[in-house]
C-alpha positions in Angstrom: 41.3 -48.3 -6.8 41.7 -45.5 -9.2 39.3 -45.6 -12.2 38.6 -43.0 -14.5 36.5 -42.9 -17.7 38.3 -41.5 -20.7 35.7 -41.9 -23.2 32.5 -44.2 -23.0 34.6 -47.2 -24.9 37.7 -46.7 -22.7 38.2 -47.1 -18.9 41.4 -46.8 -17.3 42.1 -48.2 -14.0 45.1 -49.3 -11.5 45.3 -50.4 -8.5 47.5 -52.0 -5.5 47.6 -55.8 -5.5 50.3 -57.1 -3.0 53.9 -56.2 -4.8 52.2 -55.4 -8.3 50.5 -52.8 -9.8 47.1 -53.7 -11.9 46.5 -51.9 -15.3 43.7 -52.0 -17.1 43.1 -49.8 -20.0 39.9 -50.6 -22.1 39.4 -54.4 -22.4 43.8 -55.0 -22.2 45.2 -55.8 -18.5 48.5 -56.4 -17.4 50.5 -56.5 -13.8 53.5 -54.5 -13.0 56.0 -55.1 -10.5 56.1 -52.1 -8.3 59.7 -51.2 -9.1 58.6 -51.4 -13.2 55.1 -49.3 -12.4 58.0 -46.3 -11.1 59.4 -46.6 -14.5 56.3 -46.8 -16.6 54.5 -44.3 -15.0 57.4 -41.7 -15.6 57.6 -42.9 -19.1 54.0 -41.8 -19.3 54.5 -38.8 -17.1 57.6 -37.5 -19.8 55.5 -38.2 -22.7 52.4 -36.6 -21.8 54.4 -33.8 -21.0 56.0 -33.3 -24.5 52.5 -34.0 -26.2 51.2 -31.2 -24.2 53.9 -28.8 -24.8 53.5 -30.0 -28.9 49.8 -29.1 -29.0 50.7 -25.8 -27.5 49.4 -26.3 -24.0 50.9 -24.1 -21.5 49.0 -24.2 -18.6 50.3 -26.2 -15.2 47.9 -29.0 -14.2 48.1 -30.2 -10.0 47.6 -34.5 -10.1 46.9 -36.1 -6.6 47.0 -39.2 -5.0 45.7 -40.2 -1.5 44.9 -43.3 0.5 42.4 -43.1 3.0 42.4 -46.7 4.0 45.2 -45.5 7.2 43.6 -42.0 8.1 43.8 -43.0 11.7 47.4 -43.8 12.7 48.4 -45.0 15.6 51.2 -43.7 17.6 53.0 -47.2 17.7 52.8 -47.1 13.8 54.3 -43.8 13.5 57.4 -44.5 15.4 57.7 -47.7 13.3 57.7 -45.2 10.4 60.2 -42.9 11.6 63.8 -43.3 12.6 64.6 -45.1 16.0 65.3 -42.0 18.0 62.1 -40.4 17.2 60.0 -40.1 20.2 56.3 -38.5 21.0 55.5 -36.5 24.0 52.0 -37.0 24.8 50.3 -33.4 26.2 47.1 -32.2 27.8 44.9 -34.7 28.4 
């Protein structure tokens, strides 16, 4: 889960649940389905964009997003991932 405090009134926070997305935003919550958390959060994206470029903001901010829940794949999960020719050639030892 994602949570970030914006001020000390106001928390923002999302996270996976199943099919939906979970917003909070201060004391207001609602679910998403996954397809409608795409289009909200380019709405957002879009938006902040223009408000940034109307205060006069120039500079290029990097976002990230990573799930460490899977860091250790497993080769059988990796070919499931891929297409059905894709094959791995185990070297060394």
């Amino acid at each position: 889960m994602i949570v970030e405090t914006l001020s000390p009134r106001c928390v923002l926070s999302v996270k996976a649940n199943g099919p939906t997305v979970e917003v909070t935003v201060g004391n207001n919550a609602f679910s998403l389905d996954y397809d409608t958390a795409f289009r909200f959060a380019v709405l957002i994206f879009g938006n902040a964009k223009k408000a940034k470029r109307n205060i006069g903001h120039s500079g290029r901010s990097v976002y990230g997003f990573a799930d460490l829940t899977d860091a250790n794949m497993d080769e059988l999960k990796a070919q499931r991932s891929r297409n059905c020719g894709t094959t791995f050639i185990k070297t060394g030892t």
